[in-house]
VOBA-1610 file (N, C-alpha, C; in pm, whole numbers, padded with zeros to 5 digits, always signed):
BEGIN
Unk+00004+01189+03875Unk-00067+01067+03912Unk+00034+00956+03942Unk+00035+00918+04078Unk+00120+00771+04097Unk+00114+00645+03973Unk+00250+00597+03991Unk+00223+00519+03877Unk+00260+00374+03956Unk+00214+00247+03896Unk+00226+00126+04014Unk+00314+00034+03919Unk+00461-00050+03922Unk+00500-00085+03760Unk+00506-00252+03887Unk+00494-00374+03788Unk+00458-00501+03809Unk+00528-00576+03703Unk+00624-00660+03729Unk+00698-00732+03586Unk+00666-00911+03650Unk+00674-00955+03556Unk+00683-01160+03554Unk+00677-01205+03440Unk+00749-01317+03464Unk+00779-01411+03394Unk+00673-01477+03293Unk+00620-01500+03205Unk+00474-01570+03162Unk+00477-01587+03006Unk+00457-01686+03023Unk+00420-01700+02836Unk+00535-01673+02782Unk+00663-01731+02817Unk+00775-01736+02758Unk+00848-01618+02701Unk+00767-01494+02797Unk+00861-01370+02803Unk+00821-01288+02896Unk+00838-01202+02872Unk+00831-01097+03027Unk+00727-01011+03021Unk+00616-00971+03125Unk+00463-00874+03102Unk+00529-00809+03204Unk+00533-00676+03129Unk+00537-00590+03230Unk+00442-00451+03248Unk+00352-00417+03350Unk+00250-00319+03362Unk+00263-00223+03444Unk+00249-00113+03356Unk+00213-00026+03437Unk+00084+00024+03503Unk+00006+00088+03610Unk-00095+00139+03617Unk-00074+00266+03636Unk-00149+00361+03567Unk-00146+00471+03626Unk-00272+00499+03775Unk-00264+00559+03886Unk-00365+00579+03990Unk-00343+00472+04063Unk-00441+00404+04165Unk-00450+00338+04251Unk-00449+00158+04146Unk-00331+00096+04216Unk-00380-00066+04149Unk-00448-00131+04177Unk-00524-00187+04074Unk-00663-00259+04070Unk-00588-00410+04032Unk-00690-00508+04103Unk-00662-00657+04050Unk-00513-00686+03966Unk-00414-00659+03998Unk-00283-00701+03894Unk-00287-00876+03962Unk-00331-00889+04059Unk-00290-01065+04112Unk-00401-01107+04017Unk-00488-01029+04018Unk-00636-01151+03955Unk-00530-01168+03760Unk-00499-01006+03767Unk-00481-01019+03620Unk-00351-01132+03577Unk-00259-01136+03670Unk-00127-01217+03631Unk-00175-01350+03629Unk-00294-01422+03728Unk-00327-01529+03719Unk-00352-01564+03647Unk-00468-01520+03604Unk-00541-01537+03394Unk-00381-01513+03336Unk-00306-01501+03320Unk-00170-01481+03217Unk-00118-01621+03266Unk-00093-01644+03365Unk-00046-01792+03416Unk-00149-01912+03366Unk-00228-01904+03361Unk-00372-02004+03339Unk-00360-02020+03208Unk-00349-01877+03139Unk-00334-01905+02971Unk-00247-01961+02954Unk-00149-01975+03019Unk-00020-02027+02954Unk-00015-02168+02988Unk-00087-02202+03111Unk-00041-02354+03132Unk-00134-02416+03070Unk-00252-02370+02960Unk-00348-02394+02883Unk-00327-02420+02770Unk-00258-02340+02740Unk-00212-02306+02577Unk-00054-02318+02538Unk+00018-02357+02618Unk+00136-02345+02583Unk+00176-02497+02495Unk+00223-02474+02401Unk+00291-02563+02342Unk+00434-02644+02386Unk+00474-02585+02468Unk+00617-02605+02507Unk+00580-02715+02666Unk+00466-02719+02702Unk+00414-02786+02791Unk+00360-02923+02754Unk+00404-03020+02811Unk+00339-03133+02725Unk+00227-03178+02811Unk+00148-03071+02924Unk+00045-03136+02993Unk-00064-03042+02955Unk+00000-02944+02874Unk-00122-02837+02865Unk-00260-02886+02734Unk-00378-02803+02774Unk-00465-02887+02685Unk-00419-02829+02561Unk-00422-02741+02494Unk-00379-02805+02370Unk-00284-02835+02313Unk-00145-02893+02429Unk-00055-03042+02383Unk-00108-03117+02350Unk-00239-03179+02465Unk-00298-03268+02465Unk-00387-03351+02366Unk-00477-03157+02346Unk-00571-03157+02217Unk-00486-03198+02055Unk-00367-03128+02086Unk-00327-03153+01943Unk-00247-03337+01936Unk-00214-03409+02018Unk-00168-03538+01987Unk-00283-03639+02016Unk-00456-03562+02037Unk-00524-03635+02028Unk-00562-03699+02164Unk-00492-03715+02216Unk-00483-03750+02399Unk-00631-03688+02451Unk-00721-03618+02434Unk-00854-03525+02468Unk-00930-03453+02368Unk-01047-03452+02361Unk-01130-03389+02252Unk-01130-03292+02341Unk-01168-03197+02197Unk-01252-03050+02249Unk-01341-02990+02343Unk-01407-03102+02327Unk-01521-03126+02480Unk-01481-03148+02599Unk-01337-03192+02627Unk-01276-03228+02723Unk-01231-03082+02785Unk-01174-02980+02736Unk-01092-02852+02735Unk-01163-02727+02804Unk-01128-02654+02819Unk-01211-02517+02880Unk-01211-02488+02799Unk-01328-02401+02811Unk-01451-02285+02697Unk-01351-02237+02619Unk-01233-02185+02710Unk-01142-02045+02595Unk-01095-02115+02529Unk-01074-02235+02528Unk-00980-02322+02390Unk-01090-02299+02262Unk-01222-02355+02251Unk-01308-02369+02167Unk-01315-02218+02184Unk-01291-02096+02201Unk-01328-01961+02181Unk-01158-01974+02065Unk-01092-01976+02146Unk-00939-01962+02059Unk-00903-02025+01928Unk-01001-02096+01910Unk-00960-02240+01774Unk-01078-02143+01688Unk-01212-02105+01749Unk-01317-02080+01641Unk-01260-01943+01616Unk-01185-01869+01686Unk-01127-01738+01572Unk-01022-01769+01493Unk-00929-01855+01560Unk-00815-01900+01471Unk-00893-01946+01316Unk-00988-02025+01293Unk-01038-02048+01197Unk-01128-01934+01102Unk-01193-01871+01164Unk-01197-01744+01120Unk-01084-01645+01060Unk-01011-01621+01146Unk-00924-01562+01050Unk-00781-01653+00971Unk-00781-01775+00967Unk-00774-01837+00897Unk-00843-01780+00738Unk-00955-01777+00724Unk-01026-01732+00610Unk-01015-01621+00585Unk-01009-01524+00663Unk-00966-01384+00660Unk-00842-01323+00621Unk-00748-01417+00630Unk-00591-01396+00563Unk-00567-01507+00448Unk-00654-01538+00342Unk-00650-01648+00290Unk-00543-01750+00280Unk-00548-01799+00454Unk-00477-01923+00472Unk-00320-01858+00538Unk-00338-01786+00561Unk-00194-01734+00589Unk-00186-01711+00774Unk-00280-01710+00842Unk-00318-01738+00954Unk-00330-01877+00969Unk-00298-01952+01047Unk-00308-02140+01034Unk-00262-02178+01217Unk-00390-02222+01245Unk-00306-02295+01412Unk-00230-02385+01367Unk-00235-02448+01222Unk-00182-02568+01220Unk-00076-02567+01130Unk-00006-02462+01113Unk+00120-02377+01006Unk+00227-02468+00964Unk+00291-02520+01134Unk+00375-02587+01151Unk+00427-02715+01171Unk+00269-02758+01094Unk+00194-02923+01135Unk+00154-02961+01236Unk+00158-02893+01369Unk+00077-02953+01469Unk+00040-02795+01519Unk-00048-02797+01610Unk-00168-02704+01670Unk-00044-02633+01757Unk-00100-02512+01719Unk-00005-02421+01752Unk-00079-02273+01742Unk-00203-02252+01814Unk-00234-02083+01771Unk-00199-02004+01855Unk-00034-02024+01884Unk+00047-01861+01997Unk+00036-01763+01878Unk-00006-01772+01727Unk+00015-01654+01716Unk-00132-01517+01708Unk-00237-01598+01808Unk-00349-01475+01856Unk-00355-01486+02011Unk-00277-01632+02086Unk-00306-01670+02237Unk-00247-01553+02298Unk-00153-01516+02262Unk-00077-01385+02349Unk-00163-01282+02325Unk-00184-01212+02232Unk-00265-01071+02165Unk-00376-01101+02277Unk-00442-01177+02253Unk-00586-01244+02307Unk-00572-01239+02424Unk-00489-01265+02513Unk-00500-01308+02648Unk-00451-01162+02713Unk-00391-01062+02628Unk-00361-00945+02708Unk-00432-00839+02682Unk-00550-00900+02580Unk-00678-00788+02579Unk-00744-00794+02676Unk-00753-00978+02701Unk-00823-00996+02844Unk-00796-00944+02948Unk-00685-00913+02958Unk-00593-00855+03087Unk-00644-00708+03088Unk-00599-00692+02964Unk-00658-00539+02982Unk-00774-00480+03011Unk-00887-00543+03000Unk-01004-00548+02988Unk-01076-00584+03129Unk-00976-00649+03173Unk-01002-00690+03358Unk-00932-00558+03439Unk-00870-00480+03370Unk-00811-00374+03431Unk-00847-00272+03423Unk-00920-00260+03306Unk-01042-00105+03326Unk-01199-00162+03363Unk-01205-00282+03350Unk-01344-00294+03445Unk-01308-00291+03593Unk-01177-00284+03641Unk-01181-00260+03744Unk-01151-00100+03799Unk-01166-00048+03730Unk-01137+00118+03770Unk-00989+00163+03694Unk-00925+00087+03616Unk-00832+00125+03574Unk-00805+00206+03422Unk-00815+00318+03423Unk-00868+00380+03320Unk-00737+00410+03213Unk-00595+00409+03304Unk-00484+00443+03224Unk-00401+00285+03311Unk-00328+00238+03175Unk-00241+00168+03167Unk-00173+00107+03066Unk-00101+00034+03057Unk+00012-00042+02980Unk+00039-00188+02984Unk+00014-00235+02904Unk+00056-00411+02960Unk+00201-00427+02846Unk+00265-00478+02867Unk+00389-00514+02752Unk+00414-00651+02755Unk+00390-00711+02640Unk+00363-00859+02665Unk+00532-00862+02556Unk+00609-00857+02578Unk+00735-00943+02495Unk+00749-00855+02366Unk+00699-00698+02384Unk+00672-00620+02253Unk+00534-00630+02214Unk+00422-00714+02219Unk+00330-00675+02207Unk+00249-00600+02376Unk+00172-00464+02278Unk+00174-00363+02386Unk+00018-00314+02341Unk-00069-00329+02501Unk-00192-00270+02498Unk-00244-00131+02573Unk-00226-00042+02540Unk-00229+00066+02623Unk-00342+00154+02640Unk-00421+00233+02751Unk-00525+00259+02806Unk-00541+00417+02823Unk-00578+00532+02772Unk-00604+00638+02826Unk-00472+00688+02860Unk-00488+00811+02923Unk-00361+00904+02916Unk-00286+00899+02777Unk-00110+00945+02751Unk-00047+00962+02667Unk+00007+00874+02645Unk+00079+00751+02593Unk+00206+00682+02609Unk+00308+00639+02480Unk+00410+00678+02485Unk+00491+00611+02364Unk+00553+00463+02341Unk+00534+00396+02251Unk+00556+00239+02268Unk+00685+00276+02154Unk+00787+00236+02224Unk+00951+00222+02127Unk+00911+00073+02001Unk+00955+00056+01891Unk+00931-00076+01854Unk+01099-00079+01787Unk+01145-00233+01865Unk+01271-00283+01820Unk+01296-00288+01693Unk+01398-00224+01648Unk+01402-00251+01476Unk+01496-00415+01513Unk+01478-00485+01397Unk+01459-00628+01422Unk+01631-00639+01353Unk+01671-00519+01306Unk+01809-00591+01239Unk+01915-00535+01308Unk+01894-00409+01387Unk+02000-00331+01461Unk+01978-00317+01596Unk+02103-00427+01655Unk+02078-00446+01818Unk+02085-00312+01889Unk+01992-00304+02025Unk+01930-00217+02108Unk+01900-00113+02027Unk+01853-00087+01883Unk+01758-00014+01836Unk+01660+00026+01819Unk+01540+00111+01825Unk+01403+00111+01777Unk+01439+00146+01644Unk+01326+00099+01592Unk+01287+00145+01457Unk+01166+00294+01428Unk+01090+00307+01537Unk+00979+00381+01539Unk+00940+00382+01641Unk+00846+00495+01727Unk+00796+00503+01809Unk+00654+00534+01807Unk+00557+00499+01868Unk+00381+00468+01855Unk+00357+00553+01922Unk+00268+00659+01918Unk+00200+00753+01983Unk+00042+00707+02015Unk+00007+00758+02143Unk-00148+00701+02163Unk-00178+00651+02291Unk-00327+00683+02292Unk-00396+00665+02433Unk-00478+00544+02473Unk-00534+00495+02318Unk-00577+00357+02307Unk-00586+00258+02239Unk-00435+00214+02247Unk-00396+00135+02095Unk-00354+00004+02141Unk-00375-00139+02032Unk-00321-00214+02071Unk-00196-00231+01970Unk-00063-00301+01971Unk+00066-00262+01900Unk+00093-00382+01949Unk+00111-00452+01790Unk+00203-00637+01757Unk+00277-00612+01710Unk+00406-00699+01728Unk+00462-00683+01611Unk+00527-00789+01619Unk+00545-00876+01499Unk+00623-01040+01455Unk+00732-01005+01372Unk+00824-01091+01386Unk+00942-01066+01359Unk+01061-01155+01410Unk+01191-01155+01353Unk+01309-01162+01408Unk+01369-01166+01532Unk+01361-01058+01588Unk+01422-00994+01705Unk+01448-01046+01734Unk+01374-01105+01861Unk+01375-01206+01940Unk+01401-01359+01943Unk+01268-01391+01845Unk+01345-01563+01842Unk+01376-01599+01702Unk+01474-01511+01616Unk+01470-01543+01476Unk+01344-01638+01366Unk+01400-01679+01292Unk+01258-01712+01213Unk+01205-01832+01252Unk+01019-01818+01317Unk+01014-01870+01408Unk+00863-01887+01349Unk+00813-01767+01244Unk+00674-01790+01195Unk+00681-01825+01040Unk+00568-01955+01027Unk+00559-02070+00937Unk+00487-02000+00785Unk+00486-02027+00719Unk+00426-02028+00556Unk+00308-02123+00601Unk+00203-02128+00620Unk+00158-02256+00600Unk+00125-02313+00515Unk+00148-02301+00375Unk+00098-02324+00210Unk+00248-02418+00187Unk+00368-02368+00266Unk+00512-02459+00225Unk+00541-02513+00322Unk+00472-02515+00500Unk+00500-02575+00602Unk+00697-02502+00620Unk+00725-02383+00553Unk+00846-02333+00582Unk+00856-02234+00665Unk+00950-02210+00711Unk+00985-02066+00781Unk+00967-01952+00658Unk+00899-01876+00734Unk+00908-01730+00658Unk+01032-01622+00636Unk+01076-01591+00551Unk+01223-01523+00570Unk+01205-01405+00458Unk+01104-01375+00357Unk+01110-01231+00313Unk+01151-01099+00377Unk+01057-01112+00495Unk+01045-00971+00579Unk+01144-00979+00787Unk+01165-00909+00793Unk+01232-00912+00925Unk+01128-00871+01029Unk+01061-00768+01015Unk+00906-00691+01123Unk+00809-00684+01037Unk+00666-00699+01118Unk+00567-00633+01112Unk+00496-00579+01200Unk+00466-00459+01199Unk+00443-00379+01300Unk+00254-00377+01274Unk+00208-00413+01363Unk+00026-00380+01331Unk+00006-00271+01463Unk-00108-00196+01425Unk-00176-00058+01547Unk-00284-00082+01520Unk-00353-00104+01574Unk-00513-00109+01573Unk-00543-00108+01764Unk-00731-00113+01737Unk-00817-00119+01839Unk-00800-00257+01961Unk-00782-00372+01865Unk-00755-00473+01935Unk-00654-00562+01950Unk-00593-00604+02054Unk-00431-00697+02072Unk-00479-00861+01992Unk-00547-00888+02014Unk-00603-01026+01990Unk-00564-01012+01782Unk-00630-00901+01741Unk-00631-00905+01602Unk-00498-00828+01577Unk-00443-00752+01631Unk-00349-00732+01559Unk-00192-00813+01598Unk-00243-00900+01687Unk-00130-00994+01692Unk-00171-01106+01622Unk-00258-01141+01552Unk-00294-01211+01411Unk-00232-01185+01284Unk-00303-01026+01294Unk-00285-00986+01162Unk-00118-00962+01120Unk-00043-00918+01270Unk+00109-00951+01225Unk+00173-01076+01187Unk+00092-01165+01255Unk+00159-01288+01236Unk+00134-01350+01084Unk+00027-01311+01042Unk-00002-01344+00890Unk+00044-01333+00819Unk+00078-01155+00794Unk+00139-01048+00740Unk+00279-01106+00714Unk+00399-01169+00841Unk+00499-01209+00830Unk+00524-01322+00710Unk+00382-01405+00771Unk+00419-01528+00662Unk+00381-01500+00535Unk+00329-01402+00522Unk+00272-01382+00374Unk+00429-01332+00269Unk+00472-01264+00363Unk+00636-01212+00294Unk+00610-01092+00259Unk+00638-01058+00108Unk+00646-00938+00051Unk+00478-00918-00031Unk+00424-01014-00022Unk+00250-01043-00038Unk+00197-00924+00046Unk+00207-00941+00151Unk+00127-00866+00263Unk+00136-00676+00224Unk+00234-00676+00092Unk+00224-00582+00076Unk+00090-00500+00026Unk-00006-00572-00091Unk-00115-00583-00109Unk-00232-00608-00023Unk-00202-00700+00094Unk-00313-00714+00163Unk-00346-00628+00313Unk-00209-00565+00376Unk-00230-00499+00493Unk-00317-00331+00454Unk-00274-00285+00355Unk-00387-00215+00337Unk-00589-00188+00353Unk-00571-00335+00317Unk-00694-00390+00330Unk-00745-00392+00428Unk-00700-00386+00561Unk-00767-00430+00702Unk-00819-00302+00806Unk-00935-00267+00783Unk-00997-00122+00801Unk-00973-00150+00947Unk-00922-00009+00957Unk-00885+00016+01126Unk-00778-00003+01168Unk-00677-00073+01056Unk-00537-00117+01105Unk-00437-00078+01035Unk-00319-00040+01095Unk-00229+00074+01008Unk-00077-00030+01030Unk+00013-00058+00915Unk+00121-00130+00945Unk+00240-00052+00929Unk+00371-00141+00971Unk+00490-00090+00918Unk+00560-00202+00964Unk+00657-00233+00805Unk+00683-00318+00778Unk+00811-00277+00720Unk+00929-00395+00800Unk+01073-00361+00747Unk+01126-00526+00669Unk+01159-00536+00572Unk+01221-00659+00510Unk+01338-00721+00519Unk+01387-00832+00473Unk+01475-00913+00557Unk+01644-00819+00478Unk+01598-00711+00381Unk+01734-00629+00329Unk+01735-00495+00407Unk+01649-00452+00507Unk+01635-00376+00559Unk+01551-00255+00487Unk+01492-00268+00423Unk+01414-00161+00354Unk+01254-00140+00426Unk+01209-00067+00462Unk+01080-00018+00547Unk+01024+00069+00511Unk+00880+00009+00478Unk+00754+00114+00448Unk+00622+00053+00540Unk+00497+00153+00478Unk+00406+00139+00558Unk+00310+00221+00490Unk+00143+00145+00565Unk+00037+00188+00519Unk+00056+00342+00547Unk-00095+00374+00468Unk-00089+00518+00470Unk-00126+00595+00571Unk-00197+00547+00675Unk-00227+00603+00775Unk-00150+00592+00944Unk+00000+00538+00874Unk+00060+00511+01003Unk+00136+00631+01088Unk+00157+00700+00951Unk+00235+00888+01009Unk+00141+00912+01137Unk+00008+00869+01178Unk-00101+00940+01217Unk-00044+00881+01393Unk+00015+00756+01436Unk+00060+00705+01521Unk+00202+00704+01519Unk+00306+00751+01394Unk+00432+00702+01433Unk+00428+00865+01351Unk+00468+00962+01411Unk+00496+01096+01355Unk+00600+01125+01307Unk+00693+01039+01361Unk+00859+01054+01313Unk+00850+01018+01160Unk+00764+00943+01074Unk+00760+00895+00952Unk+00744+00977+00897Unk+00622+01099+00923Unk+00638+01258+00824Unk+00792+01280+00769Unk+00889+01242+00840Unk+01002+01283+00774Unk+01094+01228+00701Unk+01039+01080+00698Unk+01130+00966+00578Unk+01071+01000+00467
//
């Protein structure tokens, strides 16, 4: 089966997609990735929720997806008791479900359009569609390393961490950087939640050890800031190489 590959710039890292078969909508889909971002970006001081958060515009002022994006942020807010927070870092800040979220959307515009197998790779977080595919995940302490590889046909795969922009996700109970753990790796059904549930997980520290179990449908793996790595019990089932640690 032809494969169609599409890379850009967006949301302050690089999406890159594959399709498997004939490509469907990738312009409609990159646009919504551009839109989210000049929406939601924090690093923008014209975007609405810059705006929303220094008060400059109410809620009512904003598009629908902001008030969709704030009423889950608050939701699972409660759902990670408090360890999820748009507001972590003292001002409004929910990149850590806007990315997950916006490339379910993507994805989701790509099999309603006939696209039955594909890949989106949002900066390491990775939503993938039918057929086979392996997702590498960066181990966060040893440069150009993976740590593990994800098996699967319809998985969504977060993971928060180091790597990339060192410690960067908040405590929101100490308004501090989080520094227990180096990765968290989440696999589940949906990008939106499991790029939550990593981001929680991080700030929670060595906590999250007790609570990632808890989240039916979602399997972790988790490496700490001494390099030591474990994981729920059902993650062998997506990362097979673990049968043998």
């Amino acid at each position: 089966m032809p494969e169609r590959h599409r890379v850009e710039e967006v949301m302050g890292t690089v999406v890159s997609v594959v399709v498997r078969g004939e490509p469907v909508v990738l312009d409609e889909m990159f646009a919504w990735l551009h839109w989210v971002d000049s929406t939601f970006s924090t690093y923008k001081s014209d975007s609405e929720i810059s705006r929303l958060g220094r008060n400059e515009i109410s809620l009512s002022d904003c598009s629908d997806e902001v008030a969709v994006v704030l009423e889950m942020c608050e939701a699972l807010k409660n759902q990670t008791i408090g360890y999820f927070d748009a507001w972590a870092c003292g001002s409004l800040d929910p990149s850590g479900l806007v990315k997950g979220w916006s490339v379910e959307r993507a994805s989701q515009m790509l099999f309603d359009a006939g696209s039955a197998e594909h890949c989106i790779n949002a900066g390491g977080d990775v939503r993938v569609r039918g057929g086979a595919w392996r997702i590498g995940v960066a181990h966060p302490l040893e440069r150009d390393a993976l740590t593990i590889v994800i098996e699967g046909s319809d998985n969504a795969v977060a993971t928060s961490g180091t790597a990339e922009r060192g410690l960067h996700v908040y405590d929101p109970h100490t308004q501090t950087p989080a520094a227990e753990l180096a990765s968290v790796t989440i696999v589940g059904p949906d990008l939106a939640y499991a790029d939550a549930y990593a981001t929680a997980a991080f700030a929670m520290g060595l906590r999250c050890r007790d609570w990632l179990p808890t989240l039916a449908g979602h399997e972790a793996y988790v490496i700490d800031s001494g390099g030591y790595a474990w994981w729920t019990d059902g993650m062998p089932d997506y990362a097979p190489s673990l049968n043998a640690r």
